[in-house]
C-alpha positions as CSV (number, residue, x, y, z in Angstrom):
1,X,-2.1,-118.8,11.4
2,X,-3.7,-118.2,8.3
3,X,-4.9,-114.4,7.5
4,X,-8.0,-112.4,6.2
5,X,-8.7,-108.7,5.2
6,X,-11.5,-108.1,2.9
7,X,-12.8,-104.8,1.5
8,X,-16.0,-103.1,-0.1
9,X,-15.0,-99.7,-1.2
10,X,-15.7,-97.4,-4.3
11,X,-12.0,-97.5,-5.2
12,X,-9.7,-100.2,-6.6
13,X,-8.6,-102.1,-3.3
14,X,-6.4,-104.7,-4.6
15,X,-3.5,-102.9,-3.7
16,X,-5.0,-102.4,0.1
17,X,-5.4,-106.4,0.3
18,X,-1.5,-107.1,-1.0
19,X,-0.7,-104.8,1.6
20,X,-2.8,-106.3,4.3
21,X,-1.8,-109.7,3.5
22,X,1.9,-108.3,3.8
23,X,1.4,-106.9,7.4
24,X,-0.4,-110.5,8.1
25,X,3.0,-112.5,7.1
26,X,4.1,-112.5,10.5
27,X,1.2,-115.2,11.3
28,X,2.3,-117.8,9.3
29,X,1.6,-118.8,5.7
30,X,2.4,-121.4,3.4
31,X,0.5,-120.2,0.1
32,X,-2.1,-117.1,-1.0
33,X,-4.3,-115.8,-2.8
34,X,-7.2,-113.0,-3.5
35,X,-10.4,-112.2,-5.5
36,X,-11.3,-109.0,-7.0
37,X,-14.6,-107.9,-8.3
38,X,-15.9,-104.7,-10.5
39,X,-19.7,-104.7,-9.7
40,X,-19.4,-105.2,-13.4
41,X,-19.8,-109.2,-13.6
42,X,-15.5,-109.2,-14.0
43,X,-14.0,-111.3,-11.2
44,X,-10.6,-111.9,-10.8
45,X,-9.4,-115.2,-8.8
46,X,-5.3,-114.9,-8.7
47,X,-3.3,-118.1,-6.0
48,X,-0.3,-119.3,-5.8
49,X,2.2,-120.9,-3.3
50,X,4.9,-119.1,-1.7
51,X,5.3,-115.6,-0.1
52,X,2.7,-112.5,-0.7
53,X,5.7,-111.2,-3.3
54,X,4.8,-113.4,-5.6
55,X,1.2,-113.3,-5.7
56,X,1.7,-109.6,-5.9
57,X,4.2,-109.9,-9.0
58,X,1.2,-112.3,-10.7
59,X,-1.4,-108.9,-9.8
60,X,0.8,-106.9,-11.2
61,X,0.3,-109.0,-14.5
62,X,-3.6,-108.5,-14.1
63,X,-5.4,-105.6,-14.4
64,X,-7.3,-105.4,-10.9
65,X,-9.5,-103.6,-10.9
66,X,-12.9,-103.1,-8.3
67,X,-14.0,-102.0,-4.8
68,X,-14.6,-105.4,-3.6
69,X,-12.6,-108.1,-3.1
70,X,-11.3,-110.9,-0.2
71,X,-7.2,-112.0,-0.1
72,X,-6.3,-114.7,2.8
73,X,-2.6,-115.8,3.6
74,X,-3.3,-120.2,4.2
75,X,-1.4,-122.0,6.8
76,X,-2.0,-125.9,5.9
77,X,-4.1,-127.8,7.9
78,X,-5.6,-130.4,5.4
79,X,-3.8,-130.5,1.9
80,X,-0.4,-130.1,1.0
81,X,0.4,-126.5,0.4
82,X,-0.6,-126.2,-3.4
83,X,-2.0,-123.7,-5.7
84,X,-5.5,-126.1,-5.6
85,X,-6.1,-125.6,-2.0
86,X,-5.0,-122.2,-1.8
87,X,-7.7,-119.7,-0.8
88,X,-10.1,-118.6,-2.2
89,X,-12.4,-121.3,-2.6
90,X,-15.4,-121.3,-5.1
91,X,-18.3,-122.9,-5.5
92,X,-20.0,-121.8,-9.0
93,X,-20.9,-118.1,-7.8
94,X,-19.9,-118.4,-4.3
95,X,-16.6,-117.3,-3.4
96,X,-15.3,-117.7,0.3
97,X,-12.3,-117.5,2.4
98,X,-11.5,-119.6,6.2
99,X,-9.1,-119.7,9.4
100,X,-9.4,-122.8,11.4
101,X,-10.4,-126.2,11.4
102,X,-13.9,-127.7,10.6
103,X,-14.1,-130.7,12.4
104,X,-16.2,-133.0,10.7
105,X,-15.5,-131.7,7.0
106,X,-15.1,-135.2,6.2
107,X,-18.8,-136.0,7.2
108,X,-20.0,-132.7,5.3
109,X,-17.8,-134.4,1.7
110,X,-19.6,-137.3,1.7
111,X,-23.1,-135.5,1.7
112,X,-22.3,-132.9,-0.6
113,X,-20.5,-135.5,-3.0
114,X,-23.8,-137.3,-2.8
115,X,-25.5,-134.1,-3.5
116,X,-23.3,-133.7,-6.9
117,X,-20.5,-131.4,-6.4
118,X,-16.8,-132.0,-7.1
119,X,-14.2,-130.8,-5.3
120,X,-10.6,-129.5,-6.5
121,X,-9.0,-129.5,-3.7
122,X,-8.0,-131.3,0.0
123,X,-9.2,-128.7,2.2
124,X,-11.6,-128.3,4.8
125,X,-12.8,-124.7,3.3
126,X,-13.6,-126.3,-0.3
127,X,-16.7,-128.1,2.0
128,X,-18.0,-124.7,3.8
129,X,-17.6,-123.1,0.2
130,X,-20.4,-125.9,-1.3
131,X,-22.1,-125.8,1.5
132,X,-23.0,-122.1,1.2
133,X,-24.1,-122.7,-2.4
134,X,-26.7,-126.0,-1.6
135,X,-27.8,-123.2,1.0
136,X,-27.9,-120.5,-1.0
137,X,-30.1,-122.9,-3.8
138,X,-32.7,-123.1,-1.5
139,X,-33.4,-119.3,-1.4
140,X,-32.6,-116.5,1.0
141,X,-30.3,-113.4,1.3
142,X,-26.2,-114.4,2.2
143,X,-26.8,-113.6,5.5
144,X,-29.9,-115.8,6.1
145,X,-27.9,-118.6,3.9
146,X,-24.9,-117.9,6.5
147,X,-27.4,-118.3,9.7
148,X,-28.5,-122.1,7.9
149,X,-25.1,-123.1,7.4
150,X,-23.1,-122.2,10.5
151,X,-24.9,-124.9,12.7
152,X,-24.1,-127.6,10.7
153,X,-20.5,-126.6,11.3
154,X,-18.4,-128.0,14.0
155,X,-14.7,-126.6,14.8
156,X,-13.1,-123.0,15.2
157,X,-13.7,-120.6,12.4
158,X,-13.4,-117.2,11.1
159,X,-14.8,-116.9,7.2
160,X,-16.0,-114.3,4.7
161,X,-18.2,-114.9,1.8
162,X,-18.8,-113.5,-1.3
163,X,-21.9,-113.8,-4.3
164,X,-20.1,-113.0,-7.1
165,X,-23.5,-111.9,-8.9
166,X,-23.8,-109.2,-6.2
167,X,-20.4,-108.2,-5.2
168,X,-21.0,-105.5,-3.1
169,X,-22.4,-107.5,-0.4
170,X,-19.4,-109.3,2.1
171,X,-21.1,-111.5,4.7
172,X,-18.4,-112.8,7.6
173,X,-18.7,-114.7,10.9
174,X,-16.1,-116.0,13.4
175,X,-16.2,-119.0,15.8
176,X,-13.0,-119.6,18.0
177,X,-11.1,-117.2,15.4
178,X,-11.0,-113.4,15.6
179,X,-12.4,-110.4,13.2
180,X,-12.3,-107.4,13.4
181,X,-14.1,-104.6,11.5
182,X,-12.4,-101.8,9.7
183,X,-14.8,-98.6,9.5
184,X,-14.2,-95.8,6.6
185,X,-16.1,-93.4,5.3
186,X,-17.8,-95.2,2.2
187,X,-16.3,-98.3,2.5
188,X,-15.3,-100.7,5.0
189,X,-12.9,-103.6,5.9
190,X,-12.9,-106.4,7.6
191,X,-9.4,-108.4,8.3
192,X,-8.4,-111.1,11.3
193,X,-5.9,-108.9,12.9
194,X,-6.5,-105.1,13.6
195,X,-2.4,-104.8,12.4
196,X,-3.8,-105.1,8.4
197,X,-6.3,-102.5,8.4
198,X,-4.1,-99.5,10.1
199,X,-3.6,-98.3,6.4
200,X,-6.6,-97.6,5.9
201,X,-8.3,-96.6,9.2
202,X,-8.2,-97.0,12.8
203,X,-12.1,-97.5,13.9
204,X,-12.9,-100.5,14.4
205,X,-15.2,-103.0,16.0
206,X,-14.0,-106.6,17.4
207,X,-16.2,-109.7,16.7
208,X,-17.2,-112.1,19.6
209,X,-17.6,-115.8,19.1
210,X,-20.5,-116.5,17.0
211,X,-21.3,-112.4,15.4
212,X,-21.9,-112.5,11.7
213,X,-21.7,-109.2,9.7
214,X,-23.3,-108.0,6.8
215,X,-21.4,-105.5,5.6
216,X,-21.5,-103.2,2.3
217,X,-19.4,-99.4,1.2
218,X,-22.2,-97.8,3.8
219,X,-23.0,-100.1,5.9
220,X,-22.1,-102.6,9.1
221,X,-24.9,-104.8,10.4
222,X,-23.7,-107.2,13.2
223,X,-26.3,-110.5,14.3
224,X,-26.2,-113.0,16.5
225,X,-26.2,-116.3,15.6
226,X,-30.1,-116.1,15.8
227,X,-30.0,-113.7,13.4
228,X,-30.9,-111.2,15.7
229,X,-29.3,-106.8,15.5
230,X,-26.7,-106.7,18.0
231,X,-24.3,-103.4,18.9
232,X,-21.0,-104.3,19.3
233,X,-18.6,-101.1,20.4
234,X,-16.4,-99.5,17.9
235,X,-12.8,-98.6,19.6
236,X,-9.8,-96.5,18.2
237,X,-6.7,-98.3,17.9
238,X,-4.1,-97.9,19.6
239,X,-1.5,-99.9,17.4
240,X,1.3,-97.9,16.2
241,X,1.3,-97.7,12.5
242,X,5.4,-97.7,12.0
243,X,5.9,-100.7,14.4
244,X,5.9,-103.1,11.4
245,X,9.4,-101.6,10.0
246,X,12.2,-103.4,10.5
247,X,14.3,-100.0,10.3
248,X,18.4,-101.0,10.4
249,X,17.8,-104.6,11.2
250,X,18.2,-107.3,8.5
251,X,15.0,-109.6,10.2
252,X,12.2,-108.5,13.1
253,X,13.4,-111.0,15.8
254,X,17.4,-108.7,15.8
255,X,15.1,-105.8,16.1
256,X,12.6,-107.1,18.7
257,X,15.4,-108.4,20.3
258,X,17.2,-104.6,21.0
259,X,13.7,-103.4,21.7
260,X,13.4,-105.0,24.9
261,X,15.0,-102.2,27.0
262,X,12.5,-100.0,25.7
263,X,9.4,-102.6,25.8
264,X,10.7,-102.9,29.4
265,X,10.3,-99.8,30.4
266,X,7.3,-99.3,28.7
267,X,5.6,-102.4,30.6
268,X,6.9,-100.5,33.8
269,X,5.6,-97.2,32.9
270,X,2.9,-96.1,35.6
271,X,2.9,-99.2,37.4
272,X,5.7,-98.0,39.8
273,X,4.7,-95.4,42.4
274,X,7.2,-94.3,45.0
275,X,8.8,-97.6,45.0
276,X,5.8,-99.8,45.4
277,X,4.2,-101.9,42.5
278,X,0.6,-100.3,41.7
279,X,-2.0,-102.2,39.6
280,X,-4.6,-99.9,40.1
281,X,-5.2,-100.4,36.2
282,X,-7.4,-103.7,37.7
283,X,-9.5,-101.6,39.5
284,X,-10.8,-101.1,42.4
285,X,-12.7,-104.6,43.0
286,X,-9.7,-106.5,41.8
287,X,-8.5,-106.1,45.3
288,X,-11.2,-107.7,47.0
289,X,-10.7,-110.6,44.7
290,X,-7.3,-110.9,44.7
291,X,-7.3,-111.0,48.6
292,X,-9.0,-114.0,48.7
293,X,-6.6,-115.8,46.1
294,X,-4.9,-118.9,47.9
295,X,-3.7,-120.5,45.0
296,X,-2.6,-119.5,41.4
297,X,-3.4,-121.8,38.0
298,X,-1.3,-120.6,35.5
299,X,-2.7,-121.6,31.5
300,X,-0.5,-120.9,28.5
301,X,1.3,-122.6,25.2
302,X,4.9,-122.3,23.8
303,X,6.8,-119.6,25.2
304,X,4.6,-118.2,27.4
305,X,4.6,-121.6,29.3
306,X,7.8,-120.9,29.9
307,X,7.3,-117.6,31.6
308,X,4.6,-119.6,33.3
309,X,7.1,-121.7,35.1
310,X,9.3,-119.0,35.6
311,X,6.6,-117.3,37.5
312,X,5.8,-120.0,39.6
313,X,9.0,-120.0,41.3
314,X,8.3,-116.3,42.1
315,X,5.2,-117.0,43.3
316,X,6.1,-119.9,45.5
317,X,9.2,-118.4,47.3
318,X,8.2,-114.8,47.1
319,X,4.6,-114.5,47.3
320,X,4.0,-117.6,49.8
321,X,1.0,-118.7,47.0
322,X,1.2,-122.8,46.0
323,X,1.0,-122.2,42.1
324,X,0.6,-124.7,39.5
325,X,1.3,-124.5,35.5
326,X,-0.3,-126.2,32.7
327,X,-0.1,-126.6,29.0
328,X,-3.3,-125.5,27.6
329,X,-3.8,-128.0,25.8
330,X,-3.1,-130.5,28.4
331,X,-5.5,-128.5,30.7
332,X,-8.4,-128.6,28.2
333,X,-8.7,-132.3,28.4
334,X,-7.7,-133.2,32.2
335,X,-10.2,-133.4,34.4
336,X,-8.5,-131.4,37.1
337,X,-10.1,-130.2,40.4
338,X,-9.8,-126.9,41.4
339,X,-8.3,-126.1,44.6
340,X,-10.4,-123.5,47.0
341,X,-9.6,-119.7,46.5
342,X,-7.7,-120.6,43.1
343,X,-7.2,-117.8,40.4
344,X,-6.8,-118.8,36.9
345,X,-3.9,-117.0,35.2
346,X,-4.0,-117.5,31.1
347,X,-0.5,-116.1,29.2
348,X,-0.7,-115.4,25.8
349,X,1.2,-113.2,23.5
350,X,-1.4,-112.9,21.1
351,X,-4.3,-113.4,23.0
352,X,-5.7,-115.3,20.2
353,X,-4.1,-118.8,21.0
354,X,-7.0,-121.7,20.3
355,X,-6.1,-123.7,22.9
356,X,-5.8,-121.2,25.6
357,X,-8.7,-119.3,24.6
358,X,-10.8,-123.0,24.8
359,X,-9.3,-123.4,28.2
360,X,-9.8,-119.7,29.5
361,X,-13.9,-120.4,28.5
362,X,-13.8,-123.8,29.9
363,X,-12.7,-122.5,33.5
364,X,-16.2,-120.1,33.4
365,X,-17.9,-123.8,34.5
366,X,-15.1,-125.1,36.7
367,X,-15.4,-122.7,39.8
368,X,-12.4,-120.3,39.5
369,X,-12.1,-117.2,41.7
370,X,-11.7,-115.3,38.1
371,X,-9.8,-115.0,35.5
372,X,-6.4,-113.1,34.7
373,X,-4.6,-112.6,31.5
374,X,-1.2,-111.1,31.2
375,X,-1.4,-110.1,27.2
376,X,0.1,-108.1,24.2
377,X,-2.7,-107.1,22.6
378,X,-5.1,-105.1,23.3
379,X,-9.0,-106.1,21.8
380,X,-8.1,-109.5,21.7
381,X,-10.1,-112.6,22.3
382,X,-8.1,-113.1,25.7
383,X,-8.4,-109.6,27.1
384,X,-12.1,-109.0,26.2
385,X,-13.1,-112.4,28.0
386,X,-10.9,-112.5,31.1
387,X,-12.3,-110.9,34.0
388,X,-9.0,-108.8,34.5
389,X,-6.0,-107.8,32.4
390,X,-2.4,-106.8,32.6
391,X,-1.1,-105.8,29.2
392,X,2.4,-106.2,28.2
393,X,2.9,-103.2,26.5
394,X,5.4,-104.7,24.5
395,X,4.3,-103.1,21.1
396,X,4.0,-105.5,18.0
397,X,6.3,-108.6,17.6
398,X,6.4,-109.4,14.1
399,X,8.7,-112.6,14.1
400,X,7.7,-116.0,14.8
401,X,10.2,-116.7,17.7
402,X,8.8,-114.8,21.0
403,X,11.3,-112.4,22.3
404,X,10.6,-109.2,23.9
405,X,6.6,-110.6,24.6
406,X,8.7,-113.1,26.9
407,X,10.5,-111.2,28.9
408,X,8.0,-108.2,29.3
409,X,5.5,-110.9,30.2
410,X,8.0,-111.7,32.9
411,X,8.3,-108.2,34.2
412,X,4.3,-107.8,34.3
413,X,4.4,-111.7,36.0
414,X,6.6,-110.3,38.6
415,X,5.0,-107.3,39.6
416,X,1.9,-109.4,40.1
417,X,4.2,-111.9,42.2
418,X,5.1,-108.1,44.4
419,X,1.4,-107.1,44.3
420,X,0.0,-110.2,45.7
421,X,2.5,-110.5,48.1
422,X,2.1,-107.2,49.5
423,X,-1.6,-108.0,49.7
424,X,-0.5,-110.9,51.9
425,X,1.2,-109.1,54.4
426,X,4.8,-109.2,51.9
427,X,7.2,-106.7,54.0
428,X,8.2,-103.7,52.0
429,X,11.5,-103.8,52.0
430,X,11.1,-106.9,50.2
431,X,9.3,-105.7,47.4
432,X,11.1,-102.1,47.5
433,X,14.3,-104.5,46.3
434,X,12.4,-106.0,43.3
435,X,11.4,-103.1,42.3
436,X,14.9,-101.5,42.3
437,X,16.1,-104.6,40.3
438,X,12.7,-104.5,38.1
439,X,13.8,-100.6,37.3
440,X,17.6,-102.0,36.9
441,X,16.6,-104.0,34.1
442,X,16.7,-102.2,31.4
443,X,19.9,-100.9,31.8
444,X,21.7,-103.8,32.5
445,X,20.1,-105.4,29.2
446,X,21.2,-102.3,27.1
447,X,24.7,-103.3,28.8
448,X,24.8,-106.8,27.9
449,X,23.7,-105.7,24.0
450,X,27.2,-104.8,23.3
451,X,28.4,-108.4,23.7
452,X,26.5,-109.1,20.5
453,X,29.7,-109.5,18.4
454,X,30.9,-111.8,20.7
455,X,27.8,-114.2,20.5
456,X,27.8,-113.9,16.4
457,X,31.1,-115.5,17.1
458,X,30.4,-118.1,19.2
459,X,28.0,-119.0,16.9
460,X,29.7,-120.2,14.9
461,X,31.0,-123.4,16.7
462,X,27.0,-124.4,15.8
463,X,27.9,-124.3,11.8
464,X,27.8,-128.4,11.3
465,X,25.5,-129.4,14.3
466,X,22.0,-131.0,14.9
467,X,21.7,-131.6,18.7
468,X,22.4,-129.6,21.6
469,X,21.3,-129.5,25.2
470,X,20.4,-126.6,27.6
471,X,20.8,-127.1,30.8
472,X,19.7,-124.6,34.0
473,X,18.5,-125.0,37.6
474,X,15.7,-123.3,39.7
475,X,14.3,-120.1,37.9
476,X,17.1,-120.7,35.5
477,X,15.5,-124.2,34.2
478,X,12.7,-122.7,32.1
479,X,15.2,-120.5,30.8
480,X,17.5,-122.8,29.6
481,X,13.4,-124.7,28.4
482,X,13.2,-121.3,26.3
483,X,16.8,-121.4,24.6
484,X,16.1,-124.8,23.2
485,X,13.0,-123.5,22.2
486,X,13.8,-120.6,20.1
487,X,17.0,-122.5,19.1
488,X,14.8,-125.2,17.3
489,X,12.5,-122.6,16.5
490,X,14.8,-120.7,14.0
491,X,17.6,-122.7,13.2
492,X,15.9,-126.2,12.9
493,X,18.9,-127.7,15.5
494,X,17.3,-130.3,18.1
495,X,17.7,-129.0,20.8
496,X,16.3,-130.0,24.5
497,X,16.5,-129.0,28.0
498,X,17.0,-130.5,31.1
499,X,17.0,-129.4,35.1
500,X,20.9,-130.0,35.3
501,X,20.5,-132.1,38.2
502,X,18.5,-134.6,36.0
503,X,21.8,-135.5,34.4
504,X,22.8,-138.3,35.4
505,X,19.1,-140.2,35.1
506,X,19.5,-140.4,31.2
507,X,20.6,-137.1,29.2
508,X,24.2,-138.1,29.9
509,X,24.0,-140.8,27.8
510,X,23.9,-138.0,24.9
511,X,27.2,-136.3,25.8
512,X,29.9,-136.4,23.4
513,X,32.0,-134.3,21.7
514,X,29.9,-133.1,19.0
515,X,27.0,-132.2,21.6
516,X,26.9,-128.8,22.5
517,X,25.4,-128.3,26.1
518,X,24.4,-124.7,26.4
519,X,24.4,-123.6,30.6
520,X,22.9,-120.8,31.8
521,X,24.6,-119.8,35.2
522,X,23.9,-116.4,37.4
523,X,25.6,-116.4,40.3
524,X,23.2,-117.7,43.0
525,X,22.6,-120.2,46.0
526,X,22.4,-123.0,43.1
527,X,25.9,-122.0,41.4
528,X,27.7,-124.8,43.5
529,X,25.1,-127.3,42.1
530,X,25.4,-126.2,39.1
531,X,28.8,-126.4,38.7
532,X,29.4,-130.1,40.0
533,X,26.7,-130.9,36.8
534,X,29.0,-129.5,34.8
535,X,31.7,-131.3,36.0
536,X,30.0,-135.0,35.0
537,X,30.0,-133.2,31.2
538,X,33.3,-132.7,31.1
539,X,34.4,-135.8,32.3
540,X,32.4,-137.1,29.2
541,X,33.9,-135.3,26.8
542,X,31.3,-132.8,26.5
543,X,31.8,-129.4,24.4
544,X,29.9,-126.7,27.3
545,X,29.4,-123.3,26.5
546,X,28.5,-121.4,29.7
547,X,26.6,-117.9,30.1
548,X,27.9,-117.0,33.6
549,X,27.8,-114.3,35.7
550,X,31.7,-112.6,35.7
551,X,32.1,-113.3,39.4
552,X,31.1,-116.6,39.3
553,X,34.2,-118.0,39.2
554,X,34.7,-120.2,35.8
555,X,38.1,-120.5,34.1
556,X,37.8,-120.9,29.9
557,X,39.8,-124.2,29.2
558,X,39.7,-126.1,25.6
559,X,36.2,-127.7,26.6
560,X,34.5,-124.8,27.8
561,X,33.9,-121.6,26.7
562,X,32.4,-119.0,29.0
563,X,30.2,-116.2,28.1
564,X,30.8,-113.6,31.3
565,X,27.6,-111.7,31.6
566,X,27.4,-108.3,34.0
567,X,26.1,-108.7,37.2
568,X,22.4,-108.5,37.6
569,X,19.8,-109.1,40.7
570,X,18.8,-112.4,41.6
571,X,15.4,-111.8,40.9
572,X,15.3,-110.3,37.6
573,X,18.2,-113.0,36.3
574,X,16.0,-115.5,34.3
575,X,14.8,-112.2,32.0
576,X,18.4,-111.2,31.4
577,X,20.0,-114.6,31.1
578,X,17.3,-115.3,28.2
579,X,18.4,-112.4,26.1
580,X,21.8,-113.9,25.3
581,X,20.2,-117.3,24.5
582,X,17.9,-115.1,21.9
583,X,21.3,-113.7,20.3
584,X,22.6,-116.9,20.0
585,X,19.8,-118.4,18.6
586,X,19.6,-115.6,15.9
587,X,23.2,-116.1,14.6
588,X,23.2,-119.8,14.4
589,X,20.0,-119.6,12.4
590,X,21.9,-116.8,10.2
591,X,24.7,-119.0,9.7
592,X,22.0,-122.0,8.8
593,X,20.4,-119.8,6.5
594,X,17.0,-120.4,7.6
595,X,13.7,-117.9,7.8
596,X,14.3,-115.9,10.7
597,X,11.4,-114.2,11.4
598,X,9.0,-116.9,9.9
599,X,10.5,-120.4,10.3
600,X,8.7,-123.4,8.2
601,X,5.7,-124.9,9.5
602,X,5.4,-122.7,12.2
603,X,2.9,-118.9,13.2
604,X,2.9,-116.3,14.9
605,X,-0.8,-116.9,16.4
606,X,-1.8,-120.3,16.4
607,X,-5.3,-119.8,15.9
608,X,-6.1,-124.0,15.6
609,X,-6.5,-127.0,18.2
């Protein structure tokens, strides 16, 4: 949600920020805008609503010129996405950007309206903006204005300010929303996602909750919010610059979708050693730590609740460990009572999520064994505050609708399950057989690629509709949880998704014959179940479209079409069943004509409450 870079160089960067703000789309944006200065006394404010292409055909109108500037993509939180409440924000000579939410904005209006200043526009940055300035009145450098105004904000922030009088000065600060510092060599940047600086360097330096920066073309000067010198480490990232091209693929998600063989092998990659799981990467303590565990909290939002669920499954019947799962949000607000010996588990594809980050820090106070987040990114928020870490490796997902984060969060979810277990005495036979179907995986995914055509086709059948219903059973229900998901996600069809055996205690009062009821159905100790659920849909008319293994035994009749899928392990079956329901999802959003790979209202990182 909502992005930043900002610059302070000797050359003309407004080309840099356009090009920042493009590799920020992915997050989520409704409107944008930028500011360029000369160090001359010329500043250039451009906004507008819509997509970074057409604030970059109004810069190419301009002639944008200067070293220092700020451009921020705007997500709406309060206001209406319009050209008024598009960042930048000024106040007179004071010109800042914001991510988040201030809380009690509306508090802060009334006084400064008392104090005489107008405001333009609905948001809650237009009140941080006039705040600086009242500061600023009463004397001091930006910085030491920053350090007065920052405690009489409440909410999650990240923001960068600029005095237009003396333009090559950027002050920034982040609460509850990251920054991270772009080092050059006479200049520097300063952007909230490492992915928007890779143009223009690689050293950088990640912000914790409550840092400001003073930053010019020379120098970097990180405080505390006393105002004290603080060193915070610079690190070389590791972020492949390329990874952001969508290559032969019309949108990211059909790209990130045929990545997953690769991102699964990938996550595997070292983490197998002759035929046993090995997470030495935790280090040595971990171990000690992780013997004592007795039960598992899992913490997460959106899709990776869904692995979440998944996981606990494993956990329960494979590992022997009682295992709960919450929605972050949910958790953050409960007041839930820690069982003995329980370790917290946080997912999060971005590691940036508001809500799971305010949970992760509220579990510090609540007696936890420790903390353990299973993550894409490397330097986020998540993985530098969680007292261990198993990355992903999935390499950057641009779209909006999680795929290949899922199911390599999966994979790294059940080698954890196998690691644990064999901590708690799991025999090895047992986990040599996951392993075998963990190291299968990939394969059998590339396999089941080639039945893309046939998907695009089924499709179809999806052209006039607005409902539809996914059903699944065991590890398969929070599959069928995550086809609804990324079905409403990209095509804007309501979809939902039930346990199958919940049925008959109210969803089948939605069957009929223009209600698609999507099943997913491997061939396991449930099938039987499964199949006499699908019986009390057909009986009601129903229109079932099934994504069965080939051996499981269904016959294609007018009412039913079946999607035979190649045999795959047991254990590994909820990964590959969700890669068809990711096609599918794809082509009926295709045939919609929606965004793909940045549906309305929604972001990649959802960096508010």
């Amino acid at each position: 949600m909502c992005g930043i870079i900002a610059a302070v160089a000797q050359r003309d960067i407004a080309e840099i920020l356009l090009e920042g703000l493009r590799r920020l789309e992915y997050r989520g944006y409704d409107s944008a805008g930028l500011v360029v200065s000369n160090n001359k006394g010329t500043v250039t404010f451009l906004r507008c609503v819509g997509k970074v292409q057409k604030l970059d055909e109004i810069a190419k109108q301009h002639a944008l010129h200067g070293g220092t500037g700020i451009a921020h993509t705007r997500w709406a939180t309060h206001g209406e996405p319009t050209e008024a409440n598009a960042h930048p924000h000024v106040s007179e000579y004071i010109t800042l950007v914001h991510n988040g939410i201030i809380e009690n904005h509306k508090s802060l209006r009334e006084l400064l309206i008392a104090r005489g200043y107008f405001f333009i526009s609905e948001t809650d940055t237009e009140v941080i903006a006039h705040l600086v300035h009242w500061e600023h009145k009463q004397g001091g450098t930006l910085l030491e204005v920053m350090l007065r105004t920052i405690p009489q904000l409440r909410g999650t922030y990240a923001a960068i300010v600029m005095d237009n009088r003396n333009p090559t000065v950027l002050v920034g600060t982040c609460s509850g929303s990251p920054l991270v510092i772009g080092l050059g060599v006479g200049e520097n940047f300063i952007a909230s996602d490492q992915l928007a600086l890779l143009p223009v360097t690689r050293r950088c330096i990640f912000l914790e909750a409550g840092d400001l920066v003073e930053m010019t073309r020379r120098t970097v000067n990180i405080f505390d919010k006393q105002g004290s010198l603080i060193a915070r480490p610079e690190v070389e990232s590791q972020v492949q610059y390329d990874a952001a091209e969508k290559g032969a693929h019309r949108h990211y998600m059909h790209k990130e979708i045929y990545e997953q063989p690769l991102a699964l092998k990938n996550t595997l990659e070292g983490r197998v050693k002759q035929g046993e799981i090995n997470l030495s990467e935790l280090g040595f303590p971990a171990n000690t730590l992780l013997k004592k565990v007795r039960h598992l909290q899992i913490i997460a939002c959106g899709t990776s609740y869904h692995s979440g669920i998944v996981a606990r499954y494993w956990f329960e019947a494979i590992a022997r460990i009682p295992c709960d799962v919450e929605i972050a949000s949910e958790f953050r607000y409960r007041k839930s009572v820690v069982r003995a010996g329980s370790l917290l588990i946080i997912l999060s594809q971005s590691g940036e999520t508001a809500d799971t980050l305010a949970a992760l820090r509220l579990s510090k106070k609540m007696g936890y064994l420790g903390s353990l987040a299973v993550c894409n990114v490397a330097g986020s928020s998540l993985v530098r505050e969680s007292d261990l870490v198993l990355m992903t490796k999935a390499g950057i997902e641009i779209g909006v609708a999680s795929t290949k984060a899922f199911t390599t969060q999966l994979a790294v979810l059940l080698m954890l399950v196998v690691y644990l277990g064999r901590l708690n005495s799991m025999k090895k036979s047992v986990a040599c057989d996951i392993v075998h179907a963990l190291q299968a995986l990939p394969r059998r995914i590339e396999a089941m690629l080639s039945m893309d055509d046939m998907i695009k086709l089924l499709a179809k059948d999806f052209s006039d509709k607005h409902h539809a219903l996914f059903l699944g059973r065991g590890d398969q229900y929070p599959i069928a949880m995550e086809g609804a998901l990324k079905l409403k996600e990209i095509s804007y069809i309501h979809a939902e998704a039930y346990a199958a055996g919940e049925l008959k205690h109210g969803p089948l009062a939605l069957i009929d014959s223009d209600m698609p009821v999507i099943v997913v159905a491997p061939n396991n100790e449930l099938l039987e179940k499964l199949k006499s659920n699908i019986e009390e849909v057909r009986t009601r008319s129903g229109r079932l479209y099934v994504f069965a293994d080939e051996s499981a035994g269904f016959i294609r009749s007018e009412e039913m079409t079946i999607v035979p899928l190649p045999y795959v392990e047991k254990i590994v079956a909820p990964i590959f069943y969700t890669v068809p329901l990711q096609l599918l999802s794809y082509h009926v959003a295709l045939i919609k004509g929606t965004d793909v790979d940045q549906p309305r209202n929604l972001a990649k990182s959802v960096t508010v409450e």
